[in-house]
C-alpha positions in Angstrom: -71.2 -9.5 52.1 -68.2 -11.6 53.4 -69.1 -14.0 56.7 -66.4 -11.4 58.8 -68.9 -8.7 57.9 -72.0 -10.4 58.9 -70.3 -11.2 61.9 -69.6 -7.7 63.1 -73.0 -6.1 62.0 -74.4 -9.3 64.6 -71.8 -8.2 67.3 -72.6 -4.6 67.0 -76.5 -5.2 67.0 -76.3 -7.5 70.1 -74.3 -4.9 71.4 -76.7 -2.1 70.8 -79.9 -4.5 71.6 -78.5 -4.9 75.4 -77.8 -1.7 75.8 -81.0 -0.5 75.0 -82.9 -3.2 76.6 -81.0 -2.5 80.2 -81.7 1.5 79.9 -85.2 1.3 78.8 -86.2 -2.4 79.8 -87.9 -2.8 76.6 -87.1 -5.1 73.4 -84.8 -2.8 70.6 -86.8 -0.4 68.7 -84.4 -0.7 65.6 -83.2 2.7 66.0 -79.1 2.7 66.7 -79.2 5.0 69.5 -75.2 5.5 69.1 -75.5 5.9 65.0 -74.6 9.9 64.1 -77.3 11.5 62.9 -74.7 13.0 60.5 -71.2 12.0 59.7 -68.3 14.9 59.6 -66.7 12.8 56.8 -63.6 13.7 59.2 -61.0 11.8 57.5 -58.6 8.6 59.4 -55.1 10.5 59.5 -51.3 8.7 59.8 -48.5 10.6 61.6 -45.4 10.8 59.4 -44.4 7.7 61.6 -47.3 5.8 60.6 -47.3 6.7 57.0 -43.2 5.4 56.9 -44.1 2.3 58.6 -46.4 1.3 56.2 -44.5 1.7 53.4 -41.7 0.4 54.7 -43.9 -2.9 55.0 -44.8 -2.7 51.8 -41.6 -2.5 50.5 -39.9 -5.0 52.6 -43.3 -7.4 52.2 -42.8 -7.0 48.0 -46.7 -6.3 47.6 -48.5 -4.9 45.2 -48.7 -1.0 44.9 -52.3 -1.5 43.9 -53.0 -1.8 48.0 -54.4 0.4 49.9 -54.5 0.5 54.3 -57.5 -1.0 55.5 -58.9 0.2 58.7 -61.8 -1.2 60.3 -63.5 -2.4 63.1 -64.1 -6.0 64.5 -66.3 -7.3 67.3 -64.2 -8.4 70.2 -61.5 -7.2 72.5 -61.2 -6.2 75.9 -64.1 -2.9 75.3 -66.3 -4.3 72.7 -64.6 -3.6 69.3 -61.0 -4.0 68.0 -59.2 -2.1 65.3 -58.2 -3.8 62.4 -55.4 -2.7 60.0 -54.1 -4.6 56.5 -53.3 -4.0 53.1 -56.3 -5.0 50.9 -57.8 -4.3 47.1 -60.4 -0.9 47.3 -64.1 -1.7 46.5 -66.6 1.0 45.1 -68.0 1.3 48.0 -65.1 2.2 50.0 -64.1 6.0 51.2 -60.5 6.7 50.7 -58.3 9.2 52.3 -55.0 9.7 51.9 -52.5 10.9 54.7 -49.0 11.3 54.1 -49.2 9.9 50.7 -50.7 6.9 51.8 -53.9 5.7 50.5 -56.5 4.6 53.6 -59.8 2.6 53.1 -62.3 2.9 54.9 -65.9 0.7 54.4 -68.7 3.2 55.1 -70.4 0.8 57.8 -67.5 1.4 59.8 -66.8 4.9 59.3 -68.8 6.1 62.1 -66.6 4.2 64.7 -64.0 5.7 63.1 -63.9 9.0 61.5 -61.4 11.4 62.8 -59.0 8.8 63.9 -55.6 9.6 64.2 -53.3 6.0 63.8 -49.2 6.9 65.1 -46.5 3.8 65.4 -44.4 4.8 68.1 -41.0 2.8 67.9 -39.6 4.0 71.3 -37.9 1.8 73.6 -41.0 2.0 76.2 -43.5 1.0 73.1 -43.6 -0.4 69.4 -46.3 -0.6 67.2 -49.4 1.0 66.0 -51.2 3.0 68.2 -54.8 4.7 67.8 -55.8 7.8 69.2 -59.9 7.5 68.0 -62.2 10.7 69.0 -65.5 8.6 69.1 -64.2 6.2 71.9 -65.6 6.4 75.3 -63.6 3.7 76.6 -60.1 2.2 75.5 -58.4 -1.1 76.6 -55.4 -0.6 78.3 -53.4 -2.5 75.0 -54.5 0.0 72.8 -56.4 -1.9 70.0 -59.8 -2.5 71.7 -62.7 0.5 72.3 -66.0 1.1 73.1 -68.7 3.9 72.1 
């Protein structure tokens, strides 16, 4: 497990640990009261727009072909959590979708912030870049990349 991960399983327990301690006034029973009891396996989806962006990237970058779109979560932001997106190497562990003919991983710790997500890149005059429109968000940042649940 890299440091990054470590990192975000502490940010995420703290989270949860203060939570729970300020509704119940008691010390964190170890239960995740926000983990699903089941996952819908709903997949992370690009728009058309999305799907050309990142290939274009790819292309214009000269990377490997061998890399799949990384989307995860990190602790910090404005709400809590921030979305992170790169181009990265697929462990066994990973779930992949694909969407648009574009390969998505997704690590399964972080599937549950994120399953069902729909990721667009708007290139509009009134707003450019990538954009996420995520189902299990009960709060949103006003920039767009950082969420709570």
């Amino acid at each position: 497990m890299s440091i990054q991960e470590d990192n975000l399983d502490d940010v995420i327990s703290s989270l949860i640990d203060v939570d729970e301690e300020e509704e119940t006034g008691t010390a964190s029973s170890g239960i995740d009261p926000f983990q699903k009891d089941e996952l819908t396996g709903a997949p992370v989806v690009l728009t058309e727009r999305a799907a050309r962006q990142i290939e274009k990237i790819k292309q214009e970058e000269g990377l490997e072909s061998n890399l799949y779109l990384r989307v995860a979560v990190d602790g910090g932001g404005c709400s809590g959590l921030s979305y992170k997106l790169g181009l990265d190497h697929r462990t066994d562990e990973d779930k992949v979708f694909e969407s648009h003919g574009v390969e998505i991983i997704v690590a399964p710790k972080h599937l549950m912030y994120l399953e069902g997500m729909h990721i667009d890149y708007p290139d509009g005059l009134d707003a450019r870049g990538f954009t996420f429109d995520n189902p299990n968000a009960t709060e949103n940042c006003g920039c767009g990349t950082s969420f709570a649940i």
